[in-house]
C-alpha positions in Angstrom: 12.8 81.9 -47.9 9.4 81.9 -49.8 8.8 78.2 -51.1 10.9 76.5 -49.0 9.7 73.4 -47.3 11.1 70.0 -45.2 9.6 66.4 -45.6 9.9 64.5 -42.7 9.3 61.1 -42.5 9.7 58.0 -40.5 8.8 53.7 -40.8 6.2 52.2 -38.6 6.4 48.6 -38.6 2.7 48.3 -38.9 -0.3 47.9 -41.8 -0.7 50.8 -44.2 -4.2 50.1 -43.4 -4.2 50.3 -40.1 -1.8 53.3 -40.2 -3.5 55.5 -42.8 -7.1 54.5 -40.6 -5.9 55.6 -37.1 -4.8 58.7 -39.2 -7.9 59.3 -40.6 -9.8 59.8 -38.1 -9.8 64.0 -36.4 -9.9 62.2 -33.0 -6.8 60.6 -32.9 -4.6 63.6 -33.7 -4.4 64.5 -30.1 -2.8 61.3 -28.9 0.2 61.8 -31.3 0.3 65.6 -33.0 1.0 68.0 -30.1 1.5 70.9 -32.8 -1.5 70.8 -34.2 -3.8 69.8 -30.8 -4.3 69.0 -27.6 -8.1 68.2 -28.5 -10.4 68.1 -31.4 -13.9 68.0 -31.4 -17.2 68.9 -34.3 -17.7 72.3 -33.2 -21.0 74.6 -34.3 -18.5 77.3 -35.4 -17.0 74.9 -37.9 -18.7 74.3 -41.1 -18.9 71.2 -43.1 -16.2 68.5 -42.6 -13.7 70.7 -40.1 -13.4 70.1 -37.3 -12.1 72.9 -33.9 -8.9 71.7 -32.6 -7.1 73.4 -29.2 -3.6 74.2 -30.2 -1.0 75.4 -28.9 -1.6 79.1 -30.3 -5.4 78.7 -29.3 -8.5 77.2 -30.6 -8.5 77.0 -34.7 -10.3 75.1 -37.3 -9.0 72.0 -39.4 -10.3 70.8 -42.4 -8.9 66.8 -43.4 -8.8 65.4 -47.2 -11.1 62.7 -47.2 -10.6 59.3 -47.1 -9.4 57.8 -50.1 -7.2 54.8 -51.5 -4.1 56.8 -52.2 -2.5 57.3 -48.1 -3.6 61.0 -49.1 -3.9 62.9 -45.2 -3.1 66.3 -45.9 -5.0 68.8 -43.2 -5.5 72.7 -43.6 -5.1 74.5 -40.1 -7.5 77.6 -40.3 -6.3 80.8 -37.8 -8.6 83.1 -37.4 -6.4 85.7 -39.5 -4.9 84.8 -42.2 -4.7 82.1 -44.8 -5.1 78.4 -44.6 -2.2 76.3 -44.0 -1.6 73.6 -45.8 0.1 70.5 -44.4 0.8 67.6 -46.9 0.7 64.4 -45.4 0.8 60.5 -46.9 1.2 57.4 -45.8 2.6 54.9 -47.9 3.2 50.9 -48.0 7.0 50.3 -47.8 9.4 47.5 -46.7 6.5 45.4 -44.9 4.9 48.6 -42.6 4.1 52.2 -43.5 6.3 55.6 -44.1 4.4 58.0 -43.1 6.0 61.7 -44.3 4.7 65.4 -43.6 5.8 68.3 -45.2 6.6 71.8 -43.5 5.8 74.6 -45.7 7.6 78.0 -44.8 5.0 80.1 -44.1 5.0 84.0 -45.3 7.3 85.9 -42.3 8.3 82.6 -40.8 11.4 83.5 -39.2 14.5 80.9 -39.8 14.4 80.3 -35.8 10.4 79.5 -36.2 11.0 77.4 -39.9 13.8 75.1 -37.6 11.6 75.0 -34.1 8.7 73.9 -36.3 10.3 71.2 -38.4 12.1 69.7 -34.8 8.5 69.8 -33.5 7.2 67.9 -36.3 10.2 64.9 -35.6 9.0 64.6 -32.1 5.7 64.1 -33.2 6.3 61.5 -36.2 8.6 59.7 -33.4 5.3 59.6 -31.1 3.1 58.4 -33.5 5.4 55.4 -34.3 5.9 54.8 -30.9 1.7 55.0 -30.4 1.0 52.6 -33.4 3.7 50.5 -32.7 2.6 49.7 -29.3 -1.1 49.9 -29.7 -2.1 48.1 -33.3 -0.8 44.8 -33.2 2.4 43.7 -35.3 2.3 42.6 -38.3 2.7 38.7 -37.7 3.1 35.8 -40.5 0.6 33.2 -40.6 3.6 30.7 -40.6 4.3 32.3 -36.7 0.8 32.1 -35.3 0.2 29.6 -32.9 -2.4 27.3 -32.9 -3.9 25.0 -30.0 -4.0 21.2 -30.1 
């Protein structure tokens, strides 16, 4: 159905700062975001800030929102044919670590099969980047709790 779309979203028990930076940056994307790349690299048939990602329908461009103060990450995949697709994408400060959401949007023909195996491939990827951040930035710890030495 045109205009339909799913939020997904999931709590990592870590820093919006340190969340929203490992997010930031194009390189990461491949450690965590299987359906949009298994690499990323600055390409010379990219222009500007996008960036040429290997996905798994074959090579296409992405082009990231800046960085900014407001957990804004939203990405446009570019195919070759076709028009831009949009993928909203914050993360925000809540209950002492980060949500993080993305949003599906139905694409134009998207089949109801396609729509479903999409938004299931975006939940496996959320659960992978919580499991990444949560075991590679370290946890949030209160100064109370730190030890010292004597």
């Amino acid at each position: 159905m045109a205009g339909e779309a799913r939020t997904t979203g999931i709590w990592i028990g870590r820093p919006v700062e340190k969340v929203y930076g490992y997010l930031a940056e194009p390189r990461n994307f491949p450690d965590w975001a299987s359906g949009l790349c298994t690499s990323i690299a600055r390409d010379a048939r990219c222009s500007g800030e996008e960036w040429l990602a290997e996905t798994p329908y074959g090579p296409m461009r992405v082009r990231f929102t800046a960085s900014n103060p407001h957990g804004v990450l939203d990405h446009h995949v570019i195919p070759e044919a076709g028009p831009a697709i949009r993928v909203p994408m914050r993360a925000v400060a809540h209950a002492g670590g980060t949500l993080v959401t993305l949003t599906l949007l139905r694409q134009p023909d998207m089949t109801d099969a396609k729509f479903d195996e999409d938004a299931r491939w975006v939940e496996r990827d959320l659960a992978t980047l919580k499991r990444v951040l949560e075991e590679h930035i370290p946890p949030i710890v209160p100064p109370t709790m730190v030890a010292t030495k004597e």
